[in-house]
C-alpha positions in Angstrom: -21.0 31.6 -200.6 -21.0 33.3 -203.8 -17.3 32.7 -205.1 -17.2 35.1 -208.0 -17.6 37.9 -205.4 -14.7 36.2 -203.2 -12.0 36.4 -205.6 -9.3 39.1 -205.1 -6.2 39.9 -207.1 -3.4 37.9 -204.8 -5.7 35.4 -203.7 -4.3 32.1 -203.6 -6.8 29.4 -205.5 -6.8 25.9 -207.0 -9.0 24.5 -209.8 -12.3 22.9 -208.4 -12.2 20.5 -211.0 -8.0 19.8 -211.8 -8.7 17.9 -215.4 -5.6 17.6 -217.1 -3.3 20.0 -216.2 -1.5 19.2 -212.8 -0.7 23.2 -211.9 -1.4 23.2 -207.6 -2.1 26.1 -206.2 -1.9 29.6 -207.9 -2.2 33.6 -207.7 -4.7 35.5 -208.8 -2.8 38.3 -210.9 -5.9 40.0 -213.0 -9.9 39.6 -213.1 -11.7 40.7 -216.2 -15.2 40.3 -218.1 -14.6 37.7 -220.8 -15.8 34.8 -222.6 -19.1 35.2 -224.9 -23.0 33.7 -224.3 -22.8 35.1 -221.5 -20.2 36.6 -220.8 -18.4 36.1 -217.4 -16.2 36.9 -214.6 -12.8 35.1 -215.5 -9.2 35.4 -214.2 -6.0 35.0 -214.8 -3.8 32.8 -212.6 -0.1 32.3 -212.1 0.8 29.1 -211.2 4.2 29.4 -209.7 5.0 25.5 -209.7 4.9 25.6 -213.6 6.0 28.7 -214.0 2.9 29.9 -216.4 -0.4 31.8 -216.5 -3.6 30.6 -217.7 -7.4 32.1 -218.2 -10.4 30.2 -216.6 -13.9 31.3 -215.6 -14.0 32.4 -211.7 -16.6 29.6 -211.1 -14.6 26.9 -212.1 -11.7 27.8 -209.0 -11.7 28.3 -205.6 -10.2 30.4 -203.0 -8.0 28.8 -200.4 -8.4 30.0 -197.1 
């Protein structure tokens, strides 16, 4: 399954790879082109635990079904 085609706004994810930060589970609340060579599908995710928002590439999360 191709996960960058997966991913809707509202969606609830989690990091594949949860390296430092220990945010849970989050909402997807945006999904945009960014990054740079090449550029790429990224999102932005509300973690509701912590109380923030951060930027990552769509490949590097997954949806929770």
């Amino acid at each position: 399954m191709d996960v960058r085609r997966s991913v809707k706004i509202g969606d609830l994810v989690k990091r594949k790879k949860n390296i430092a930060l220990k945010c849970g589970y989050g909402i997807v609340t945006s999904l945009y082109q960014g990054g740079s060579n090449p550029v790429h599908q990224c999102a932005t995710i509300l973690y509701p635990q912590i109380g923030k928002e951060y930027d990552i590439a769509v490949n590097l999360i997954e949806v929770i079904k």
